[in-house]
TIRO-2110 file (N, C-alpha, C; in Angstrom, 1 decimal):
// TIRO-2110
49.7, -29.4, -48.2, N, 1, A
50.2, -28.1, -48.5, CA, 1, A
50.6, -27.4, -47.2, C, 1, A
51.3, -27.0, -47.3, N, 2, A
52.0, -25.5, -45.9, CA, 2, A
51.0, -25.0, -45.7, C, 2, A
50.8, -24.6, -44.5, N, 3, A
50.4, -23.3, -44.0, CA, 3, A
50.2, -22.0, -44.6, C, 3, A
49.2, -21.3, -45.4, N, 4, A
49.4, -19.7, -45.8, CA, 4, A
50.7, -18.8, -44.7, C, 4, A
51.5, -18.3, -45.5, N, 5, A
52.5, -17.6, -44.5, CA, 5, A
51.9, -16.7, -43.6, C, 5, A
50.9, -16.4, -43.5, N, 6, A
50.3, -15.3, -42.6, CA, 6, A
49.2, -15.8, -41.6, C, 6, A
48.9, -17.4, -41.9, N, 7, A
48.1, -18.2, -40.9, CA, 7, A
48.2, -18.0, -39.1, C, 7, A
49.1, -18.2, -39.0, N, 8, A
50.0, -18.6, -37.7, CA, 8, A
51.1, -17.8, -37.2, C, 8, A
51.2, -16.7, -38.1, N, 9, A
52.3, -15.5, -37.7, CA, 9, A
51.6, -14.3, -37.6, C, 9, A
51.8, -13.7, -36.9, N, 10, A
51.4, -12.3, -36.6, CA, 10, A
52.7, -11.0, -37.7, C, 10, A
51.8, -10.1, -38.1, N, 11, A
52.4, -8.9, -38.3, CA, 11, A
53.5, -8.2, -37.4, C, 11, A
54.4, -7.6, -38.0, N, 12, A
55.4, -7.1, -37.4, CA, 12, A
55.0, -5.3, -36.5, C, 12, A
53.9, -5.0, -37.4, N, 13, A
53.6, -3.8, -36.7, CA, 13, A
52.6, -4.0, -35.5, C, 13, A
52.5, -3.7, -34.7, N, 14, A
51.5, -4.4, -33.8, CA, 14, A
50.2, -3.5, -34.2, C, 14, A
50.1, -2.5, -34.4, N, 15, A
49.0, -1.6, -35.2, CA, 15, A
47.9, -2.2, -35.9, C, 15, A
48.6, -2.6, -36.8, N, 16, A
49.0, -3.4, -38.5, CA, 16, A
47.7, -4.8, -37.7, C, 16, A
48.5, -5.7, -36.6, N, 17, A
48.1, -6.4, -36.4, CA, 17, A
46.7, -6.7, -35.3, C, 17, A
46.5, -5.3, -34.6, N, 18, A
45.3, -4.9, -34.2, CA, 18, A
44.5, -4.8, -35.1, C, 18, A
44.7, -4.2, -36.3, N, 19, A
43.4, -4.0, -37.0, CA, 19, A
42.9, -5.0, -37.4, C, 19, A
43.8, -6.2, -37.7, N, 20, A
43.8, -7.6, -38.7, CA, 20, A
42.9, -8.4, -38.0, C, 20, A
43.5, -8.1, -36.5, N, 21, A
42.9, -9.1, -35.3, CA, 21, A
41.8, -9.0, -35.3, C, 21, A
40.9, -7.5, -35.0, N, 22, A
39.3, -6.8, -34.8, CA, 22, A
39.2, -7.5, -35.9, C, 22, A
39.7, -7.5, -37.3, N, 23, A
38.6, -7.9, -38.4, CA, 23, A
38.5, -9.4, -38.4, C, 23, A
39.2, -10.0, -37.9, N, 24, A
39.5, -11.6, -38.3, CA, 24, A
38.3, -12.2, -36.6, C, 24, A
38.2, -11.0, -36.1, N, 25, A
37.2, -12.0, -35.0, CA, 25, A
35.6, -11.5, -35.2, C, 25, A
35.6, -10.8, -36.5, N, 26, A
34.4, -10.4, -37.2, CA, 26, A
34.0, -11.5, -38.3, C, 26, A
34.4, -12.6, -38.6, N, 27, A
34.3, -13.2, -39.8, CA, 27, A
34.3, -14.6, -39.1, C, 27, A
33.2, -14.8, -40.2, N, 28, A
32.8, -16.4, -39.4, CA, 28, A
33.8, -17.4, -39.9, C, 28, A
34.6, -18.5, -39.6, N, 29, A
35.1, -19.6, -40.1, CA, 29, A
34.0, -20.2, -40.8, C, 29, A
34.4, -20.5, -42.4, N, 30, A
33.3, -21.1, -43.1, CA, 30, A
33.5, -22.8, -42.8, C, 30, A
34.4, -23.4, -42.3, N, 31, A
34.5, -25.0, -41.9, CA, 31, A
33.9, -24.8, -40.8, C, 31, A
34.3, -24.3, -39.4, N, 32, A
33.2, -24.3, -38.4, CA, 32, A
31.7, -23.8, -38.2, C, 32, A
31.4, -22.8, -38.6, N, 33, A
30.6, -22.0, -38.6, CA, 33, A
30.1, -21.5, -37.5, C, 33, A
30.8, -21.5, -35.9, N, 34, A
30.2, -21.5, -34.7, CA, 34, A
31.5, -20.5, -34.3, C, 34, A
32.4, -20.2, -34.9, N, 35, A
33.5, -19.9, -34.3, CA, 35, A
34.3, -18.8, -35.3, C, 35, A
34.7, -17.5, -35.2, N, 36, A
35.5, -16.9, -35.8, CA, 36, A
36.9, -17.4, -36.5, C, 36, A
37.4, -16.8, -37.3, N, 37, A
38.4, -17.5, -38.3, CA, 37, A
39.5, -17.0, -37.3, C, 37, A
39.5, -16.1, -36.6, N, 38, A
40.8, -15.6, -35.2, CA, 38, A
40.7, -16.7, -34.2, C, 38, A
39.3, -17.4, -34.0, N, 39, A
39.6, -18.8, -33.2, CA, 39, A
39.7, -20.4, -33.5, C, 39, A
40.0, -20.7, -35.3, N, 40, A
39.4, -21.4, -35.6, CA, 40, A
41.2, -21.9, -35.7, C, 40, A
41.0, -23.4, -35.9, N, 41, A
42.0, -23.9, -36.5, CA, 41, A
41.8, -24.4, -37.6, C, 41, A
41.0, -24.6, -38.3, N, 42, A
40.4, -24.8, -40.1, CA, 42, A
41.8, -24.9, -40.9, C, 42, A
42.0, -25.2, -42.0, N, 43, A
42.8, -24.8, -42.3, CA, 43, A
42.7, -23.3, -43.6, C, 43, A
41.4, -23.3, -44.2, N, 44, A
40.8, -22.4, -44.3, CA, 44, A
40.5, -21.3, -43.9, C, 44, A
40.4, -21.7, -42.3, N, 45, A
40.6, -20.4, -41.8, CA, 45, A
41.9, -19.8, -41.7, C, 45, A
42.6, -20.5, -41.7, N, 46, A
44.1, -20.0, -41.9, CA, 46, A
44.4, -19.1, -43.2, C, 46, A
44.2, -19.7, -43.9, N, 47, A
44.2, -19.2, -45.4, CA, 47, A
43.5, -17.7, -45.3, C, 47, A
42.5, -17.5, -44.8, N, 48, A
41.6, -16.4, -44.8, CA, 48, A
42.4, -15.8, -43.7, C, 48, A
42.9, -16.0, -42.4, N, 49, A
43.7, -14.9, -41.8, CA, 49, A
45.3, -14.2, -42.8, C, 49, A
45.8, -15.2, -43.0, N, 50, A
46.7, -14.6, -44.1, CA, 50, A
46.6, -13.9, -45.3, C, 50, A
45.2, -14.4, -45.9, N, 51, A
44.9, -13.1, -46.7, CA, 51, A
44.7, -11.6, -46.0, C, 51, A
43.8, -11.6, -45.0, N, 52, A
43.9, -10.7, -44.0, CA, 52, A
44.9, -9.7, -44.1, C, 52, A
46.0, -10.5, -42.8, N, 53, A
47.0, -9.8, -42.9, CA, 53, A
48.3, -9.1, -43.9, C, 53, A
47.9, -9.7, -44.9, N, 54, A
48.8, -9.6, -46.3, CA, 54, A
48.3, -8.2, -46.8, C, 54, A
46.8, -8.0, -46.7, N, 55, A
45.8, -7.1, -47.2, CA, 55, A
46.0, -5.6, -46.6, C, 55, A
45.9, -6.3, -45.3, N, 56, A
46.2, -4.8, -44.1, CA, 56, A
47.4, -4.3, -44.4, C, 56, A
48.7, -5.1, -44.3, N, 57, A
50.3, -4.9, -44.4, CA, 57, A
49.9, -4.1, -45.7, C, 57, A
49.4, -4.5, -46.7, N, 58, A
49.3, -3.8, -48.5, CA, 58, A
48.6, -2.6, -47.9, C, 58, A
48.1, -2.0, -47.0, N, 59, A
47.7, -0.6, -46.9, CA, 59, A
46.0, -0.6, -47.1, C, 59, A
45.3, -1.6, -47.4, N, 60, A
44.1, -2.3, -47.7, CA, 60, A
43.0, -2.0, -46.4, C, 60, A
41.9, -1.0, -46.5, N, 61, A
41.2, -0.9, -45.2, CA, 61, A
40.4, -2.3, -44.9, C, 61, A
40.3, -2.2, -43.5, N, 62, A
39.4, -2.9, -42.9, CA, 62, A
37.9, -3.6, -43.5, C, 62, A
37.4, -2.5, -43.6, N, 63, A
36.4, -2.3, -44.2, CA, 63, A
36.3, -2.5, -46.1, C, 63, A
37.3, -2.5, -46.8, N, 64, A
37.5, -3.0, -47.6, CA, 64, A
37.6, -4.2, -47.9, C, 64, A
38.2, -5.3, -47.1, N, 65, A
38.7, -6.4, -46.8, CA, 65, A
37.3, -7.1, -46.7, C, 65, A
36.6, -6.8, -45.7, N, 66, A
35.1, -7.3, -45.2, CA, 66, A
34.4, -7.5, -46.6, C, 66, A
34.2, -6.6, -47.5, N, 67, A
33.5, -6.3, -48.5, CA, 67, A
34.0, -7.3, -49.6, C, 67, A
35.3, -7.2, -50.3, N, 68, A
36.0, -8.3, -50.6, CA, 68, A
35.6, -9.6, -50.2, C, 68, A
35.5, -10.2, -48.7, N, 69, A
35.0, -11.5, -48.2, CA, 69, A
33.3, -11.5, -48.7, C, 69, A
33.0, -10.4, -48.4, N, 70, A
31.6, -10.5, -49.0, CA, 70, A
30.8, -11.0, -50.0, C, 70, A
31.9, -10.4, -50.6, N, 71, A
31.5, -10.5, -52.0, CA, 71, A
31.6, -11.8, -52.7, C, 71, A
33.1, -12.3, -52.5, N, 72, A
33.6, -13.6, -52.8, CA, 72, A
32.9, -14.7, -51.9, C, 72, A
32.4, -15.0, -50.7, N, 73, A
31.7, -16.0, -49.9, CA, 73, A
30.3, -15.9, -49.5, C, 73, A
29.7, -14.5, -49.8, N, 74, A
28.6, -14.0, -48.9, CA, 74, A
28.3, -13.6, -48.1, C, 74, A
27.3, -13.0, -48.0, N, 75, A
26.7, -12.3, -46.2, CA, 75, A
26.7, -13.2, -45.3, C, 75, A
26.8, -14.4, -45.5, N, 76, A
26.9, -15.6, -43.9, CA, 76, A
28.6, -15.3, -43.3, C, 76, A
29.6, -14.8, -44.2, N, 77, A
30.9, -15.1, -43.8, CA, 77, A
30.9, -13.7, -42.5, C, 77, A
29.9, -13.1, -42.7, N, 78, A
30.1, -11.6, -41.6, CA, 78, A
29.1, -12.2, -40.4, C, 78, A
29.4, -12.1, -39.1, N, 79, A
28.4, -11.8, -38.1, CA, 79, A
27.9, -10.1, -37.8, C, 79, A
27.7, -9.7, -39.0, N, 80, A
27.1, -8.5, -38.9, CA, 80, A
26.7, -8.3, -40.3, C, 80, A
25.7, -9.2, -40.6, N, 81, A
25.2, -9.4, -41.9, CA, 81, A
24.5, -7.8, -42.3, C, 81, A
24.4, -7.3, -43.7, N, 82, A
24.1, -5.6, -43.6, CA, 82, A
22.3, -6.4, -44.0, C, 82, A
21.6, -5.2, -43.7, N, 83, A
20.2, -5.6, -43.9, CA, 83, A
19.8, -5.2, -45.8, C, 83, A
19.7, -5.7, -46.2, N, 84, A
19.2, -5.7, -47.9, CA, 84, A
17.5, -5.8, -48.4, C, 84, A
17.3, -5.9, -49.6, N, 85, A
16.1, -6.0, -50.2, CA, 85, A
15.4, -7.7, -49.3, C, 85, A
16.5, -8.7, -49.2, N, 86, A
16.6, -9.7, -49.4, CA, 86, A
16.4, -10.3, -47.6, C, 86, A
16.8, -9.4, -46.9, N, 87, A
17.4, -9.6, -45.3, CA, 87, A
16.4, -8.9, -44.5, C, 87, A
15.7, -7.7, -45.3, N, 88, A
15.2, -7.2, -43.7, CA, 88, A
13.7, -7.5, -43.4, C, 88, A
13.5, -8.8, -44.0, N, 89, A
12.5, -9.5, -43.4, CA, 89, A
12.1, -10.3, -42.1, C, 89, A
13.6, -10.9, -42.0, N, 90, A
14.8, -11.4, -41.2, CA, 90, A
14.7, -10.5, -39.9, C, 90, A
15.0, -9.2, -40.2, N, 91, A
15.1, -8.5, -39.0, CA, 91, A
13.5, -7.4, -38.6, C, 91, A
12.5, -7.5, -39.6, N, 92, A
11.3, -6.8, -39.2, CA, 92, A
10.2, -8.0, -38.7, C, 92, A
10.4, -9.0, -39.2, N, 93, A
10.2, -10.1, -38.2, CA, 93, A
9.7, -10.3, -37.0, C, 93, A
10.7, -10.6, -35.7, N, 94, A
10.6, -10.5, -34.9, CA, 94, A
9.7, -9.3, -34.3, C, 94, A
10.0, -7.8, -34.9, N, 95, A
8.8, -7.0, -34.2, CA, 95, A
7.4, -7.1, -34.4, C, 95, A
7.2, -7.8, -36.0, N, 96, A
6.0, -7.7, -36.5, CA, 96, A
5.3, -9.1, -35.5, C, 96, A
6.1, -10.0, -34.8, N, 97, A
5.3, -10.9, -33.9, CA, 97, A
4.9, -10.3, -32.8, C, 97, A
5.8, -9.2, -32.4, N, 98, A
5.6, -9.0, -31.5, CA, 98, A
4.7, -7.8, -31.0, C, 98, A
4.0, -7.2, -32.1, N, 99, A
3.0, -6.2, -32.2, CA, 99, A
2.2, -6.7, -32.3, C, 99, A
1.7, -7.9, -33.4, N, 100, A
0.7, -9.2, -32.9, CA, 100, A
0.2, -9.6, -31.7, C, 100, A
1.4, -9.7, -31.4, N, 101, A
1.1, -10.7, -30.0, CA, 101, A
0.6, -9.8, -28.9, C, 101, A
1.0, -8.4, -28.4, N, 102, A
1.0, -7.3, -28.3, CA, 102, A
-0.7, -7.3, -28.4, C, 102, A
-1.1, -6.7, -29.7, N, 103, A
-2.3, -6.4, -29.9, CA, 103, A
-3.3, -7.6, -29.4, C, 103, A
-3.3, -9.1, -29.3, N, 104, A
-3.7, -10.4, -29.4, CA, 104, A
-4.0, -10.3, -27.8, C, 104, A
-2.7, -9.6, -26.8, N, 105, A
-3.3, -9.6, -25.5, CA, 105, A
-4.0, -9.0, -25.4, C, 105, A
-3.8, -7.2, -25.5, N, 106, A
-4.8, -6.3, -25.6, CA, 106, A
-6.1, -6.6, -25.4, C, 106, A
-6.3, -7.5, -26.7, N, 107, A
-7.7, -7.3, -27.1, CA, 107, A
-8.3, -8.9, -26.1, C, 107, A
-8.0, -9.4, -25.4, N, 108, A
-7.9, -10.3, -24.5, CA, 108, A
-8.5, -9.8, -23.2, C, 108, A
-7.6, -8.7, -23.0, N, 109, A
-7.8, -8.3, -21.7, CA, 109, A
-8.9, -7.1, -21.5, C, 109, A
-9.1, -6.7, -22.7, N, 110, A
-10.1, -5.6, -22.6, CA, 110, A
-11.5, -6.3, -22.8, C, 110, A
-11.3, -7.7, -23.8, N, 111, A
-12.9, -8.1, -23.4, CA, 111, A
-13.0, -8.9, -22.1, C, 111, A
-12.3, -9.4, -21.2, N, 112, A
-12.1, -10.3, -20.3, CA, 112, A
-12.8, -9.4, -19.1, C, 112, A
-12.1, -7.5, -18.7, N, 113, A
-12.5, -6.4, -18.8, CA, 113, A
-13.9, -5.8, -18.6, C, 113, A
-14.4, -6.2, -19.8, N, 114, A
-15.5, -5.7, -20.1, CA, 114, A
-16.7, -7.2, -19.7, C, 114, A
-16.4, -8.2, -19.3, N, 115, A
-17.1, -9.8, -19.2, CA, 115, A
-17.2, -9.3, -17.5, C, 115, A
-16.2, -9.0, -17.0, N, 116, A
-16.2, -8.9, -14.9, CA, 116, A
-16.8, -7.6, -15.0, C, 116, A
-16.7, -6.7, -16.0, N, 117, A
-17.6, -5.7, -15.3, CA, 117, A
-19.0, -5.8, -15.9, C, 117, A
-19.8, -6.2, -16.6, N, 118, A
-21.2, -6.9, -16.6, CA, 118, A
-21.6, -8.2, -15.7, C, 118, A
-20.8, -8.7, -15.2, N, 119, A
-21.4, -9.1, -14.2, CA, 119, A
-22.0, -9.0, -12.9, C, 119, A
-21.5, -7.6, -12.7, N, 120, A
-21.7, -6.8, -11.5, CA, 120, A
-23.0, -6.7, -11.4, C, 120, A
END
């Protein structure tokens, strides 16, 4: 099959094509997964920049477009996954080890603390 017409061509407005660009280096290539669909040669990703730009050119926000990919592929297709019922485990996480660990010294160093000064 060809190319999506909007793969490999840029918009005529360069505006038009700023916006397309910010959003297309926000979105993960689903064949690579290491690399944005603005750096990917996939041909998938092609497909998904031309919907893009077809979307923008249609007067279609940014932020609409994203939501659309969302919805249709999932929260993995964004590198700015939104936090949910489902997600912010994911991101409370990390602090909850780290108040642990945190508290784990603490209480380390205060009996360690309290062992050098009864020795005296």
């Amino acid at each position: 099959m060809p190319p999506a017409p909007y793969a490999y061509r840029q918009l005529d407005d360069p505006k038009l094509e700023e916006k397309a660009q910010r959003l297309m280096e926000t979105i993960r290539c689903l064949t690579c997964q290491s690399q944005s669909i603005a750096d990917s040669d996939a041909s998938l990703a092609g497909d998904m920049r031309s919907q893009i730009r077809q979307r923008i050119a249609a007067g279609e926000e940014p932020e609409a477009i994203r939501a659309w990919l969302v919805e249709r592929y999932g929260d993995y297709i964004t590198y700015t996954p939104r936090v949910t019922s489902l997600t912010w485990p994911l991101f409370a996480a990390p602090l909850l080890i780290l108040l642990v660990a945190g508290l784990l010294l603490r209480k380390r160093f205060v009996r360690r603390r309290l062992m050098d000064g009864e020795g005296l």
